[in-house]
C-alpha positions, 0 to 999 in steps of 0.5 A, spaced: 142 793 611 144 792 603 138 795 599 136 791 593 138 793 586 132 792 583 130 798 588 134 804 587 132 810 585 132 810 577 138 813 573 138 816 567 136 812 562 143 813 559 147 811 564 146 803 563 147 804 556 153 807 557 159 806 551 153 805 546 151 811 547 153 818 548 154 818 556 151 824 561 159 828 564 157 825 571 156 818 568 164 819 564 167 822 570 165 816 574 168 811 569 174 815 569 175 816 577 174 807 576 180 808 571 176 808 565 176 811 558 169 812 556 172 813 549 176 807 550 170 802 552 169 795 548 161 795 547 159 795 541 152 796 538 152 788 534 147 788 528 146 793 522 141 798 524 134 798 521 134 804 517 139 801 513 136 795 511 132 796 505 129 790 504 126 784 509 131 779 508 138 780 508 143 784 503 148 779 503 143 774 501 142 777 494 149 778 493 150 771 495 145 770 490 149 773 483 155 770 486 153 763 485 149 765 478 157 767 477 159 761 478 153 757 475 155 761 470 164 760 470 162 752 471 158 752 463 163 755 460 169 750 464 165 743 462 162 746 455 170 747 452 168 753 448 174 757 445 175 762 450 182 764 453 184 760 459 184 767 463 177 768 462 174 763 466 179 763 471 178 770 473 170 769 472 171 763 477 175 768 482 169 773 482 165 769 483 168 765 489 170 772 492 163 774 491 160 768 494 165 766 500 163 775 502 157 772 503 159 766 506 162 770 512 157 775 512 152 769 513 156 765 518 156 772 523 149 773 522 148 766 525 152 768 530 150 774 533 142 771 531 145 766 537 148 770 541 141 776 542 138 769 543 142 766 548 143 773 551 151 772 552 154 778 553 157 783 548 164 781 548 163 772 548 158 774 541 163 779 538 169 774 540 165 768 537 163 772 530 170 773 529 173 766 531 166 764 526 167 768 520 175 765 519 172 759 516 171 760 508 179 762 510 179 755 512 176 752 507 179 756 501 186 754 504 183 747 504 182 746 496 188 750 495 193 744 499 189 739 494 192 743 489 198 746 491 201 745 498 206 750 498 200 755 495 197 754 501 203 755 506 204 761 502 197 764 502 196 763 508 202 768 511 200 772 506 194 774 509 198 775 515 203 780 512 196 783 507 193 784 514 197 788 517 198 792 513 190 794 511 190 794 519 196 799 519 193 804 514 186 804 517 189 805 524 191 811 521 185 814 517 181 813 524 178 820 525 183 821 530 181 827 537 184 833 539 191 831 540 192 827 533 190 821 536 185 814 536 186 811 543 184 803 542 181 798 547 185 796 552 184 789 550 188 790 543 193 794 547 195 789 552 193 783 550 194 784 542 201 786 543 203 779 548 200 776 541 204 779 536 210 778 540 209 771 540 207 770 533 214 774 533 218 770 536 215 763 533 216 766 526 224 768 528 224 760 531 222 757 525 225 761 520 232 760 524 231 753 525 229 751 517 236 756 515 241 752 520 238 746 517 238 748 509 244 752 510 249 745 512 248 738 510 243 737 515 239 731 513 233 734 514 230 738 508 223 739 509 217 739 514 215 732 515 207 731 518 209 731 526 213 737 525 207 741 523 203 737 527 207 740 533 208 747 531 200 747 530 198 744 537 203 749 539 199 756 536 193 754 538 195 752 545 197 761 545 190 762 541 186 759 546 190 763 551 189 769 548 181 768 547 181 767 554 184 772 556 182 777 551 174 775 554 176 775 561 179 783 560 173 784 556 169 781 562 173 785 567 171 792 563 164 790 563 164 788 570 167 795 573 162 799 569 157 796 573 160 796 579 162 804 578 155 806 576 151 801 581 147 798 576 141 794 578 138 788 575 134 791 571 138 796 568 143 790 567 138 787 562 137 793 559 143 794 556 144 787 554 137 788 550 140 794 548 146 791 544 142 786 541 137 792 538 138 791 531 139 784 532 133 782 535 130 775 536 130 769 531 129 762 531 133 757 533 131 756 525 133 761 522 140 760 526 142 754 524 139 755 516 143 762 517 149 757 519 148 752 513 148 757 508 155 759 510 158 753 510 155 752 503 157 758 500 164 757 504 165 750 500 162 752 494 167 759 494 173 755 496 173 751 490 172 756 485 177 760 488 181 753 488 180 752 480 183 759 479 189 757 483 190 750 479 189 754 473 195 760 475 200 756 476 200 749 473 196 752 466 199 759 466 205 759 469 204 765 474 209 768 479 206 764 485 207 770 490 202 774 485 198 768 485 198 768 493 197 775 494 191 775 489 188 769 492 189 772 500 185 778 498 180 775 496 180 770 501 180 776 506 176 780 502 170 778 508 174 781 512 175 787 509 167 788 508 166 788 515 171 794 515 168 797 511 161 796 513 162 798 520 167 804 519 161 807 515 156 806 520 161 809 524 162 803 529 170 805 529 171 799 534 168 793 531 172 796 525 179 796 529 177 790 532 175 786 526 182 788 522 187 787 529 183 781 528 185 780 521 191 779 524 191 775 530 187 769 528 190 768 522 196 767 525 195 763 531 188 760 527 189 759 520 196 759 519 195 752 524 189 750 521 193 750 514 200 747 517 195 741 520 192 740 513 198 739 509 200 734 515 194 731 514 194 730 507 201 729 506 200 722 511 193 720 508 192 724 502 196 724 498 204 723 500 208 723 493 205 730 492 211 733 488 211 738 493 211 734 499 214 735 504 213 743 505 221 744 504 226 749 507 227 753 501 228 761 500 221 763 500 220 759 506 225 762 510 223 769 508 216 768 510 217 767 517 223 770 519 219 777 517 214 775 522 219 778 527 221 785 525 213 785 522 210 783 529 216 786 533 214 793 529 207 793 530 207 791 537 213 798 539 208 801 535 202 801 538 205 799 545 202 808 547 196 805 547 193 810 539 193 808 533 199 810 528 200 816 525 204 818 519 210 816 519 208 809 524 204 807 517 210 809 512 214 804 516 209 798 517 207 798 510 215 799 507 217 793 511 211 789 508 213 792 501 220 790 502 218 783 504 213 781 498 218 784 494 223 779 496 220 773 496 216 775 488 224 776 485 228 772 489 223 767 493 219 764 488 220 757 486 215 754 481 214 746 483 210 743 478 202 742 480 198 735 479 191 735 476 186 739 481 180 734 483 
């Protein structure tokens, strides 16, 4: 006769909590008879630890509070006209929205999490849900963009992409690493990860192709029209949903395993999903949707500003839009970056790692489409004459996707022994991407005349 779970003997109060913290040798020896590493675990502590708060309320709530002061601020100065340079107020308006679209996705993370200790999900469905959840002032920045420059938006958007693999590519590298000079990463970036990026791979060679045949003979097509980019969007999101569902069913897999291998009971089941949320804690539904609005608030908000600087760039002040595009996909990204650094420092290395891998992913198969859906939207009901419509297959274009395949490709043969990159796998990685940004900034861009920003 079976035994019931809640009835065995008690273990150590360590093995249930085994991936957040340090585990017993026997507990180790366990996961690695199962075919585990038990440095290689994707639990993570979700939540800043107590002892770092200083204050009861959150420390991106006073951020957030300077960013909008910035913006009040910046918003003055525009309606008031005062004889000020041109480049003062935009570069203000750009502070204050990289102030308040930081915030922004720290609050909409916060909502998230506050959810999930709520609910109890388990640490993998929380983590995948912040992730997905924190893209949104990306989203809306981009979307303030395409009012004001389609082309802008396009190339913003795969801008990060290449901007993201390389703060991925340097991290990775800077990662402490164990006694034989490596950092193993979590099986599901590994696997998972490298299916995505030879994916995105091979759609970026596809279209960039195809926009190269067509440009290169009197084909009379010269531009995506909007069911071009509604087809090629509805494609990347269908390889996105794929891939969250397989990366939670490999998460869910591991978790599983640990369980089975250290016989865990009920009890100590529910203890170690308490213990993921312990720097969380409990907080009303509320505070959950409050949090939630906050977000979505400083999300509109940070995205026009960043927008106006964008407007006032290329249409007032003649910048290279390359320039343009790599400064506003740092401060687009820079959420992203905040959570790195905040998670390095506490020393949750895997929530970092995840979070830039990440960065790159969701990008791609997230935004990138949710960019190319925008444009096709207000190209078809917005405003169809814009003089950058439709997105033509220029040389700037082509080069954007085609270096997704060596890009991808090279990262995807970099990390496929399963660590992070050494020396020389960083030199090559951020070589390529200096050699592209190079390219598209000489021989790529093309300034198109901008209507007025709304």
């Amino acid at each position: 006769m079976s035994k019931d779970p809640n009835s065995l003997p008690a273990q150590d109060p360590k093995t249930a909590l085994a991936g957040l913290t340090k585990s017993p040798r026997e507990v180790n020896d366990k996961l690695r008879h199962a075919g585990l590493d038990p440095e290689r675990l994707s639990v993570y502590l979700l939540g800043i630890p107590r002892e770092l708060l200083k204050y009861a309320y959150p420390l991106w709530a006073r951020r957030m509070l300077v960013g909008y002061t910035l913006c009040g601020f910046a918003l003055v100065l525009e309606f008031m006209e005062l004889p000020i340079p041109g480049e003062f107020t935009s570069t203000l308006s750009l502070l204050a929205g990289l102030v308040v679209i930081q915030t922004a996705c720290q609050s909409l993370v916060d909502a998230a999490e506050s959810l999930a200790a709520r609910l109890r999900w388990d640490h993998y469905i929380a983590g995948t849900v912040s992730e997905i959840l924190s893209t949104l002032p990306e989203v809306v920045v981009i979307g303030f963009v395409i009012v004001v420059s389609p082309s802008a938006a396009l190339l913003l958007a795969i801008i990060t992409i290449y901007n993201n693999t390389l703060v991925f590519s340097l991290y990775s590298y800077l990662l402490p690493k164990d006694r034989y000079g490596k950092f193993l990463m979590p099986k599901p970036i590994t696997e998972a990860g490298a299916q995505i990026l030879i994916a995105g791979g091979a759609l970026g060679l596809t279209v960039g192709l195809v926009m190269l045949i067509f440009s290169s003979g009197n084909h009379p097509k010269t531009g995506f029209a909007p069911v071009d980019l509604i087809f090629v969007s509805v494609i990347m999101l269908t390889i996105f949903a794929v891939y969250v569902y397989k990366l939670i069913a490999d998460y869910s897999s591991e978790e599983q395993t640990i369980r089975n291998t250290l016989n865990l009971s009920v009890g100590e089941i529910a203890e170690r999903r308490t213990a993921i949320y312990r720097n969380v804690g409990t907080r009303s539904y509320l505070h959950v949707g409050t949090t939630f609005l906050i977000g979505v608030l400083g999300s509109f908000v940070g995205g026009e500003r960043i927008a106006y600087f964008a407007q006032r760039s290329l249409a007032d002040f003649g910048f290279n839009p390359v320039v343009t595009a790599i400064l506003l996909a740092l401060s687009a990204g820079m959420s992203e970056y905040f959570i790195l650094w905040t998670s390095h420092r506490r020393g949750d290395y895997g929530i970092a790692l995840a979070n830039a891998f990440g960065g790159i992913t969701q990008v791609t198969f997230l935004i990138l489409p949710c960019t190319l859906l925008g444009i096709a939207g207000y190209q078809l009901f917005g405003h169809p004459m814009h003089p950058e419509l439709p997105i033509p297959f220029s040389v700037q274009n082509i080069l954007m996707f085609i270096f997704l395949f060596p890009t991808f490709y090279t990262l995807s043969a970099l990390i496929e022994e399963d660590h992070t990159l050494g020396i020389l796998d960083t030199t090559i990685m951020t070589c390529i991407i200096v050699l592209l940004i190079f390219l598209l900034a000489t021989y790529g861009a093309a300034h198109v005349p901008l209507a007025e920003h709304g």
